[in-house]
N, C-alpha and C positions, 0 to 999 in steps of 0.2 A: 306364299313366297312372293316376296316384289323387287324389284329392280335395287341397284345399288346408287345415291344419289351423290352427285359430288358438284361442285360450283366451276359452272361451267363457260358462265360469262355470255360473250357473241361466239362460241364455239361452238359450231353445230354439230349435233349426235347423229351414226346413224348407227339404226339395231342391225347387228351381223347377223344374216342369213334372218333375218324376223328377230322377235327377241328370243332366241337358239338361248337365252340359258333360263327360261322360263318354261320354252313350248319347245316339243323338239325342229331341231333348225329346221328351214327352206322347206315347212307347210304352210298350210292355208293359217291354223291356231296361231302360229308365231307369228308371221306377219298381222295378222288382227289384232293381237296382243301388243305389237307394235304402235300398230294403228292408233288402239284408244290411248298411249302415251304421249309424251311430249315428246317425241322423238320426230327430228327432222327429215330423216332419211328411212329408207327399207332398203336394204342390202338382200340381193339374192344371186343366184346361178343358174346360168342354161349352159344345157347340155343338144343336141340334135338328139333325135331317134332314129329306127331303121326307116319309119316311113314318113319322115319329112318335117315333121311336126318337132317343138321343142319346150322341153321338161325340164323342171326344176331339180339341180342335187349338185352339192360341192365336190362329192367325188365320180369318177366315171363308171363307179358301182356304187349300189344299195347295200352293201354285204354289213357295213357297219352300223344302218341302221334298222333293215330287216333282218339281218340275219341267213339273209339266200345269198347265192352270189349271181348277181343281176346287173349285166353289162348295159348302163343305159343307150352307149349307141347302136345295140345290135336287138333292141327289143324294141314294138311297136308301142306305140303311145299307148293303144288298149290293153297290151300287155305290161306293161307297167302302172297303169292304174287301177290295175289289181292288186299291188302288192302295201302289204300292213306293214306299215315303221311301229318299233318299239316306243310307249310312252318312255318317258321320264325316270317311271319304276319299273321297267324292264317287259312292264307285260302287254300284251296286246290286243286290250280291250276297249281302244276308240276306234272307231269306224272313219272317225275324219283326217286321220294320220297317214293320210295317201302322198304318194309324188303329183305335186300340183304342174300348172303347166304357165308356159309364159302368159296366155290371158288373164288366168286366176290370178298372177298376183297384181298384174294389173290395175285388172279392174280394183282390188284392195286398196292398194296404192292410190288410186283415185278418190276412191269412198271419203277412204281418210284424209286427202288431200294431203299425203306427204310424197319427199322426192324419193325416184326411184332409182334402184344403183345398180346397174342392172352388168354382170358380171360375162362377160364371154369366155365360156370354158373350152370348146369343141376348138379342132381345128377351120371354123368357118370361110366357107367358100362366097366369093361377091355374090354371087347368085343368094345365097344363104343370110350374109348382111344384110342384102336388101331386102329378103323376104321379114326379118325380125321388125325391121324400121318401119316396112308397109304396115308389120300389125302395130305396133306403136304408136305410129300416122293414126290408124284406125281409133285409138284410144282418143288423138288428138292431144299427146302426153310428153311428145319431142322438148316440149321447152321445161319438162318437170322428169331430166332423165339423165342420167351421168352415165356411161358406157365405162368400164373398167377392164381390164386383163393381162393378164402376163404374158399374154399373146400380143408382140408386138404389130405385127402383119394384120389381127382381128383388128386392131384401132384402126391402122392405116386404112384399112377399107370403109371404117366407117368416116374416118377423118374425107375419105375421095367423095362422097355420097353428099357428106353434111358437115360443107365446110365453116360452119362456127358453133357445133355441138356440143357440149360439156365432155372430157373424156381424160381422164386420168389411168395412169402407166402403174401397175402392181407392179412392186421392184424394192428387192433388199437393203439396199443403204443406198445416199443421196450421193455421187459424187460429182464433179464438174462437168466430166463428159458426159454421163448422164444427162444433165440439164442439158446441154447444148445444144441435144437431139431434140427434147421433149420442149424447150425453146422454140427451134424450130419448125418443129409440126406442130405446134400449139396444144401439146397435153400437159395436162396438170400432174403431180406428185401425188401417187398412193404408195406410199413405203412403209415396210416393215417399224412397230416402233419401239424393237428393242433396245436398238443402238442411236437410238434417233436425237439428238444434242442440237442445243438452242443455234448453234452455228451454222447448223445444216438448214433450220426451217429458216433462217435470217438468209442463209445465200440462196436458196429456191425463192424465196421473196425477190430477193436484187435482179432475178431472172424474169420477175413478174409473173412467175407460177404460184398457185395455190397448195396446201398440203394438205394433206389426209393422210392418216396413219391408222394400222391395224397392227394389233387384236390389242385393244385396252381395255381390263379386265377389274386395275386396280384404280381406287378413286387417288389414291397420292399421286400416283404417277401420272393419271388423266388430269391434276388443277395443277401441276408441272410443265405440263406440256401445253396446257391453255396458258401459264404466266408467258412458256415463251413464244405464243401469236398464233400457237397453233389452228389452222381456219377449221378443218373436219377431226371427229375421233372417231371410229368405228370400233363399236365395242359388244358382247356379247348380254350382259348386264346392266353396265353404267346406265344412268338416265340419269 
């Protein structure tokens, strides 16, 4: 199985959650799988735990890919890194298919020298922002990192911390007031790209915002959206 390839231009890819339609999402295998492509970005999610520490998973349970129902914020780190995701063919006989944590993929992301898109899912507290940014510091990876979520309030606190940081707004269709805000505080467009029309990425440009759009799966629709200037496509496949 390999990626799906479409003409992509100066448009930069990045793999959702690792390459999630190869390896299963937001592991260590996906992100690696990432890694040795031509892909610009790594897309992933953190979530908190009960003890402090923060772990990778797009939703705030395990249930859909292990199969248990596994509340990430009420379990500890070492109690979720016990728990086995389903391969691909449903069974569960790789040992490396754990919940990774924000170092791992880190350090990945580094290896491979690609950018990292790093997804705030929790309700994050500044005490909490600033603990993710110190480990990030720590990587010395600030300037190789996009902050994302549909947590408006998780930006702003990053936006207060680091103020000329890469940071793009998750958010269903582009409209004026929208930009207005995202103008304002200096974030970039991560929008839905169902509804997404060449008029929209042209007026978030006159805004001087950058676009990104998710989940592009199909290659037609991905060299559509690059004829109309599209800058990022985050996709689970595409390369």
């Amino acid at each position: 199985m390999n990626t799906k390839k479409f003409e992509k231009k100066s448009t930069r890819v990045i793999a959702h959650r690792g390459l999630s339609g190869i390896e299963v999402e937001n592991t260590c295998a996906a992100f690696v799988a990432a890694g040795n492509r031509s892909y610009y970005g790594i897309e992933t999610d953190i979530y908190r735990t009960a003890d402090g520490h923060f772990v990778i998973g797009h939703d705030d349970n395990y249930t859909r890919l292990s199969g248990e129902e596994i509340f990430l914020e009420k379990k500890t780190l070492e109690e979720l890194q016990a728990v086995v995701f389903f391969d691909k063919d449903g069974t569960k006989n790789r040992v490396d298919l754990r919940p990774a944590t924000l170092e791992n993929y880190l350090n990945i992301v580094k290896k491979y020298e690609k950018h990292a898109v790093l997804e705030l899912k929790s309700d994050f507290t500044d005490e909490e922002i600033g603990k993710i940014i110190d480990i990030i510091k720590s990587y010395d990876y600030l300037d190789n990192l996009t902050f994302i979520s549909f947590n408006y309030d998780n930006l702003l606190k990053v936006r207060k911390i680091l103020p000329n940081q890469s940071i793009q707004y998750l958010f269903w269709k582009i409209t004026e007031d929208e930009l207005e805000r995202l103008k304002r505080d200096r974030i970039d467009v991560d929008v839905w790209c169902k509804e997404l029309t060449r008029e929209q990425i042209e007026l978030a440009h006159s805004y001087g915002l950058s676009v990104n759009c998710w989940t592009v799966d199909d290659p037609l629709r991905a060299e559509q959206l690059v004829q109309w200037g599209i800058d990022f496509i985050t996709s689970n496949i595409l390369e």
